[in-house]
Structures are given as structure tokens and as C-alpha cells.
N, C-alpha and C positions, 0 to 999 in steps of 0.2 A: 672574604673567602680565601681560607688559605691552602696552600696547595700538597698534597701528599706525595710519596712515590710509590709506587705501584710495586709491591712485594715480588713480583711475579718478573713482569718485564722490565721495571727499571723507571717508566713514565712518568712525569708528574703527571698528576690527576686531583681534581678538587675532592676536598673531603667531609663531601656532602654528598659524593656520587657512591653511588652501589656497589658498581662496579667497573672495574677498571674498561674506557673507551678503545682503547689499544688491543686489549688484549683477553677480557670478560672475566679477569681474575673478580673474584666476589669482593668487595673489603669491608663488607657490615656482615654480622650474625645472622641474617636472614636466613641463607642457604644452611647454619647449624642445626636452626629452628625446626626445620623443614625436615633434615634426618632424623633430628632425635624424632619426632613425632614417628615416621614412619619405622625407627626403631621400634618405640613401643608397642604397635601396632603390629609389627613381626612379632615379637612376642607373645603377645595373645593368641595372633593363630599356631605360633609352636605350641602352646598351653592345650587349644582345642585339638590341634593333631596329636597331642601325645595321650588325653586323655580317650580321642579315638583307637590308640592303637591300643592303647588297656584293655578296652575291652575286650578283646576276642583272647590277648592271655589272661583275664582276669575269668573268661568262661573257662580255656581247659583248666586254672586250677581248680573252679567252681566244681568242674565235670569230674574232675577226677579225685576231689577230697572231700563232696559235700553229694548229697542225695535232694538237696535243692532244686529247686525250678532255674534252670542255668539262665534261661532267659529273663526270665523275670529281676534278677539282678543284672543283668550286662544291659539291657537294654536303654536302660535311664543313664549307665554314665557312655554310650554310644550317642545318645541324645543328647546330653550334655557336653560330650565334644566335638559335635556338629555348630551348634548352638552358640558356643564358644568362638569359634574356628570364623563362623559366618562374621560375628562381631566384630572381630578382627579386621576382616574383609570390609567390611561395610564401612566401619571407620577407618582405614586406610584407605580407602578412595572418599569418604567424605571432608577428609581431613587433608588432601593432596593438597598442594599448595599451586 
């Protein structure tokens, strides 16, 4: 078992350990792991939020360039970025580490 020192504080620490005893500096990729995932997962919910806020400007141009049923188009991409949004959600605390 050989021993490392500890980026953070200075400690030797075995380099098998997690993390530093002294001081909870992390020294494996575990703790990367763990952000990128909840990056991703940000992500998708900015995707569901943005595709929510489309909707309501994607009605007034509806409203005001088309003689369309304004609803009938805005509604499925409001529903889909709900839908979207949720996922995100869901797997970002199913995925919590």
C-alpha cells in the first residue's frame, strides 16, 4: 500500500482511499461522475423549459400571421415541454448519487 499526498492539505494518505482523512479532499473521479450526470440532466430540463416558453411566442406569431387554430398548434409543443422538463427531473434525482 503505497502512500499519496493529499493535493489539498499536504497529508500523506493511502492511495486507495477516496478521499483525503484529514481533510475530505476527493482523490478518485467519483465526485466528477456524479456532476457530469447532473449536468446532463440540467440540460434536458433547460431543453423542456425552453421548449415551454416557445410556446406562448410561437402562439402570438400563430395569432397574428396565421388564421389557424392558435391552439391546436401551441398545445402539443407546451406538452412536450412539460414532458421533457419532467424527464429531466425524474432522472436527476433517480440518478443522484
Amino acid at each position: 500500500m503505497a502512500l499519496i499526498v493529499c493535493p489539498d492539505c499536504g497529508k500523506q494518505v493511502s492511495e486507495q482511499a477516496a478521499s483525503c482523512p484529514s481533510c475530505g479532499h476527493p482523490l478518485r473521479g467519483g465526485a466528477t461522475l456524479i456532476e457530469q450526470t447532473a449536468k446532463n440532466w440540467k440540460k434536458v430540463q433547460a431543453v423542456g423549459i425552453v421548449l415551454m416558453l416557445l410556446a406562448p411566442v410561437s402562439m402570438l406569431v400563430i395569432a397574428y400571421t396565421s388564421s389557424a387554430d392558435v391552439f391546436l398548434a401551441v398545445v402539443p409543443l407546451l406538452v412536450l415541454g412539460v414532458v421533457v422538463h419532467l424527464l429531466g427531473r425524474f432522472g436527476a434525482w433517480w440518478h443522484h448519487g
